[in-house]
C-alpha positions in Angstrom: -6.2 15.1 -34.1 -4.8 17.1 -31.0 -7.2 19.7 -29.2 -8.4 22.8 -31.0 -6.8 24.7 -28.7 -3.2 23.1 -28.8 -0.5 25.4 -29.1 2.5 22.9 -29.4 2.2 20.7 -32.1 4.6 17.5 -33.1 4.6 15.9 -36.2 3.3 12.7 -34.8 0.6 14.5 -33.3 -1.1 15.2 -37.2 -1.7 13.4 -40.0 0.9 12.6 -43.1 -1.0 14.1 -46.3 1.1 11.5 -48.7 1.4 12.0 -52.6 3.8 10.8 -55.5 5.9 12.9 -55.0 6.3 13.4 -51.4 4.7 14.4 -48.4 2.8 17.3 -46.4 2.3 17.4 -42.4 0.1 20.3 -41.7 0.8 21.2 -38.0 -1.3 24.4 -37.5 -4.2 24.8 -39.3 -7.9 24.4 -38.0 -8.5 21.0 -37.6 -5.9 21.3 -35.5 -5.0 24.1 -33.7 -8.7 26.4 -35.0 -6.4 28.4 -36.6 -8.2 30.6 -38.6 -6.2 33.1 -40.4 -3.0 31.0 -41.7 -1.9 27.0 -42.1 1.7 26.3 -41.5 3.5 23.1 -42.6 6.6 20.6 -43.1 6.3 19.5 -47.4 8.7 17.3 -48.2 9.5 16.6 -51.9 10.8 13.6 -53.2 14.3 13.5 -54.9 13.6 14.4 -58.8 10.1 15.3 -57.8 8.0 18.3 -57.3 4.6 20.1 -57.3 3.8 21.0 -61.0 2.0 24.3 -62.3 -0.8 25.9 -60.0 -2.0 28.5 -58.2 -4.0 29.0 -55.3 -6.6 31.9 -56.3 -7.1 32.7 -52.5 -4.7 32.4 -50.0 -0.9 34.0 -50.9 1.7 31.6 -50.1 5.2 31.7 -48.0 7.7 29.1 -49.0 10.8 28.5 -46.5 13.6 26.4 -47.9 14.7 24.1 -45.0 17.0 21.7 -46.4 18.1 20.8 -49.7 17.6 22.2 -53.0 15.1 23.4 -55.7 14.3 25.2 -58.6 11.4 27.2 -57.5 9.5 29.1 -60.4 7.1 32.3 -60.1 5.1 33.8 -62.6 5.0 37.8 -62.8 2.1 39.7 -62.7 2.7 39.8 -67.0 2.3 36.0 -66.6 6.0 35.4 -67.4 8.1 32.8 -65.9 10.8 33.8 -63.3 12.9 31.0 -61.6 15.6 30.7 -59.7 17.3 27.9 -57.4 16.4 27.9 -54.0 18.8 26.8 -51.0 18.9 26.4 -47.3 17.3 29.4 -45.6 15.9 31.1 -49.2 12.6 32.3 -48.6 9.8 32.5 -51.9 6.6 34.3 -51.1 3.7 33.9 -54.0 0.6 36.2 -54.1 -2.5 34.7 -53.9 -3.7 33.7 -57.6 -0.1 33.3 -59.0 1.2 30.3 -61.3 4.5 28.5 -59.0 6.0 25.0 -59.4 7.9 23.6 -57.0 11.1 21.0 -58.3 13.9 19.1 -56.2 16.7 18.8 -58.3 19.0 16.8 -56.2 19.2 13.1 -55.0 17.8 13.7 -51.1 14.4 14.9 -50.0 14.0 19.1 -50.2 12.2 20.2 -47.0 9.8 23.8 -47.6 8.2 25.1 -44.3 4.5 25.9 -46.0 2.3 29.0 -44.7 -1.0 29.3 -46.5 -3.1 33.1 -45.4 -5.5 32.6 -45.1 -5.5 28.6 -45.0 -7.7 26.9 -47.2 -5.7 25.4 -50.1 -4.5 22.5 -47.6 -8.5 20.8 -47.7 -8.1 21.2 -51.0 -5.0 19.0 -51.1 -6.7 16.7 -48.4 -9.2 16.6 -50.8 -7.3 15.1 -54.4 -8.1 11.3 -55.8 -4.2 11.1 -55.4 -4.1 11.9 -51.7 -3.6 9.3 -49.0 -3.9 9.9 -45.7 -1.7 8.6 -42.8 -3.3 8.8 -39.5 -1.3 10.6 -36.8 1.5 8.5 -35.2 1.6 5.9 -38.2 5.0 6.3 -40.9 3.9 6.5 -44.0 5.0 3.7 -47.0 4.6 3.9 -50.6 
């Protein structure tokens, strides 16, 4: 990990959080830049792939649509489903506690800057039986 007090981070500088159906880098958060209040990072889902039903019942979520494409659902404060498909430079934000799914529908990765406030739900990922982690520096295979 980079100093606690970096403030310029490069993806080879952190870790590759790798799942089955893509991959996270988490380049601010406080392992390794002490931030605190927020996590910010590059998720990259597989073509065909995507993060199913869940909710993270403290931290509200910002979702930036880099490249590619997605279906992103939301549920309402009723519960109900809303979805629509996301492109380049669409922008989701999810309050803390509500039901989204992320879903590439195309054939080439979809790219989603992350912000978690406050951070939190990235050790939780960190933490699944499916998670592997790639030490910083190293590519990731699967």
């Amino acid at each position: 990990m980079t100093d606690p007090k970096t403030r310029f981070i490069s993806p080879d500088d952190v870790e590759t959080q790798v799942f089955d159906w893509g991959t996270i880098k988490w380049q601010s958060e406080v392992r390794v830049t002490g931030a605190t209040s927020s996590t910010g990072g590059l998720v990259i889902l597989d073509p065909g792939k995507g993060h199913a039903r869940h909710d993270h019942p403290g931290s509200d979520e910002i979702l930036y649509f880099v490249s590619g494409e997605g279906d992103q659902m939301i549920e309402d404060e009723d519960g109900n489903p809303m979805e629509r498909h996301m492109k380049p430079g669409d922008m989701a934000y999810i309050p803390k506690g509500t039901f989204h799914s992320t879903i590439n529908t195309t054939w080439e990765p979809l790219r989603i800057l992350a912000i978690y406030t406050p951070g939190g739900p990235e050790a939780f990922l960190r933490g699944l039986p499916d998670c592997v982690i790639v030490p910083p520096g190293k590519l990731p295979t699967r």
